[in-house]
C-alpha positions in Angstrom: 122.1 115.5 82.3 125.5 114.6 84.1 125.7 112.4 86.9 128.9 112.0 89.2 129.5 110.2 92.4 130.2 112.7 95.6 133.1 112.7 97.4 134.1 113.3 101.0 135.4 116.6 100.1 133.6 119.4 100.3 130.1 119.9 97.9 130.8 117.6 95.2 128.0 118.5 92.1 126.4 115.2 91.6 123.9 116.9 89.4 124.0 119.4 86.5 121.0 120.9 83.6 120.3 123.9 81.8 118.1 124.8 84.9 119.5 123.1 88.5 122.6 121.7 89.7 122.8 119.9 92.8 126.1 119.5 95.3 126.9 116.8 97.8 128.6 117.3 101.0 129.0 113.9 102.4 131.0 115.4 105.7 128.5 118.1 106.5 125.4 116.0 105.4 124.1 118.5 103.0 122.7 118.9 99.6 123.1 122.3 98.0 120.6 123.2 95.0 121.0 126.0 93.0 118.2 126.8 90.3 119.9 128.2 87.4 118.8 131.9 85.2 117.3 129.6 82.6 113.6 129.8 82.5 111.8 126.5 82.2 110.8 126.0 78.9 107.6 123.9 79.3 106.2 122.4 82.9 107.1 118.9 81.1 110.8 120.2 81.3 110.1 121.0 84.9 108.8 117.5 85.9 112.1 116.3 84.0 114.4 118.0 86.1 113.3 116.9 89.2 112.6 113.2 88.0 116.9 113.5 87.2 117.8 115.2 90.5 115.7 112.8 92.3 117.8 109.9 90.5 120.9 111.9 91.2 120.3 112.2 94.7 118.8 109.3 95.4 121.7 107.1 97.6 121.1 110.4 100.1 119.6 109.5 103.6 117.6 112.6 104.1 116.4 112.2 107.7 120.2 112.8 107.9 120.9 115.9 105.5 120.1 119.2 105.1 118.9 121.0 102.1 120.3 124.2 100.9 118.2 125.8 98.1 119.8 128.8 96.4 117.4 130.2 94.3 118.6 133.5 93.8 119.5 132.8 90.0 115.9 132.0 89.4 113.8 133.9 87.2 110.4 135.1 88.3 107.5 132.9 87.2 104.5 132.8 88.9 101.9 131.3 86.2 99.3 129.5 88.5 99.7 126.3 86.5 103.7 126.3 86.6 103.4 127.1 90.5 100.7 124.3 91.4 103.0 121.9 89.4 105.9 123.2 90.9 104.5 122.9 94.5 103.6 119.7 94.2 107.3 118.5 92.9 109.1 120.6 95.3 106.9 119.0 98.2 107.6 115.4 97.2 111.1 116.6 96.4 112.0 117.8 99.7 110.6 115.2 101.8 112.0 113.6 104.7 115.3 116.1 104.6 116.2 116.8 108.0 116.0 120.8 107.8 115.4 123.1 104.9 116.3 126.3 103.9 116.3 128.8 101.3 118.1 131.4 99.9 116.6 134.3 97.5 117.7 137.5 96.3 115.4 140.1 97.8 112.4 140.5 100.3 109.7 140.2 97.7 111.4 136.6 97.0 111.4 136.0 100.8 107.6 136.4 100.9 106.9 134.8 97.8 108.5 131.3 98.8 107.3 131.6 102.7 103.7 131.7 100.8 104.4 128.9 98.6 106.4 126.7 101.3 103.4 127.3 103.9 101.4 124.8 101.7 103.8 122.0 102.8 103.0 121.9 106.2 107.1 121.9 107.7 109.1 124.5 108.2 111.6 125.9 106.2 113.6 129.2 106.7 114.2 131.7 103.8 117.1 134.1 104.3 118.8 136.1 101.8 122.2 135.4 103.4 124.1 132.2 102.9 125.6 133.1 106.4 121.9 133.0 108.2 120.8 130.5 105.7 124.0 127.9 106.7 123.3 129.5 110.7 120.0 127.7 110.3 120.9 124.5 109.0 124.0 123.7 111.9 126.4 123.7 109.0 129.8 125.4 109.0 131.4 126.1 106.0 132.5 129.4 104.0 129.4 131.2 103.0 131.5 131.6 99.6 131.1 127.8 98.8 127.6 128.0 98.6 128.4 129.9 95.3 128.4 127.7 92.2 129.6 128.4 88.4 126.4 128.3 86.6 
């Protein structure tokens, strides 16, 4: 796990693990997650992960910034006790951000997270273009710079 300070240019990675890595954009008040093609190894690995990005992230004012998820690295996994755990950290995970939205690769991934977002009562939109997806937030910025190296 790496932890670095954010700066006021552009999304800063604040956050970095085998499976997520997390970007701060002070000026444009978002937070840019991007799950990585590494599958979880254990759900004990999962709760790890976000226990770290919640330290990482946790000097962010999130009635104030938006959340960009790019899961479109993400392999499938739908194992009914990996989801319930998983719904259950994303929920507490994504609390109190202003707007959420998500990005995923095709239309079957569009209607697999609208199902599993619809359990935590607030809206979030799912797009498969960084372009709609950044529309939705109110942020400008290159759709490129969404991208990150994984």
């Amino acid at each position: 796990m790496t932890i670095v300070p954010s700066s006021r240019v552009g999304p800063r990675e604040v956050y970095r693990s085998p499976y997520m890595v997390l970007r701060h954009d002070v000026t444009r008040r978002l937070v840019i997650a991007t799950r990585t093609s590494v599958p979880y190894p254990s759900i004990d690995t999962l709760r790890e992960t976000f226990v770290e990005m919640e330290t990482a992230i946790g000097y962010v004012s999130r009635p104030r910034t938006m959340m960009l998820i790019d899961a479109r690295p993400a392999p499938p996994r739908n194992d009914p006790d990996f989801e319930a755990e998983f719904g259950r950290l994303r929920k507490y995970f994504l609390r109190d951000f202003q707007k959420i939205a998500t990005l995923v690769q095709t239309a079957v991934g569009i209607l697999q997270v609208t199902r599993q977002v619809r359990t935590d009562e607030r809206p979030v939109g799912v797009f498969t273009d960084p372009s709609e997806a950044l529309a939705y937030l109110g942020v400008t910025m290159e759709p490129e710079r969404v991208e990150v190296r994984l």
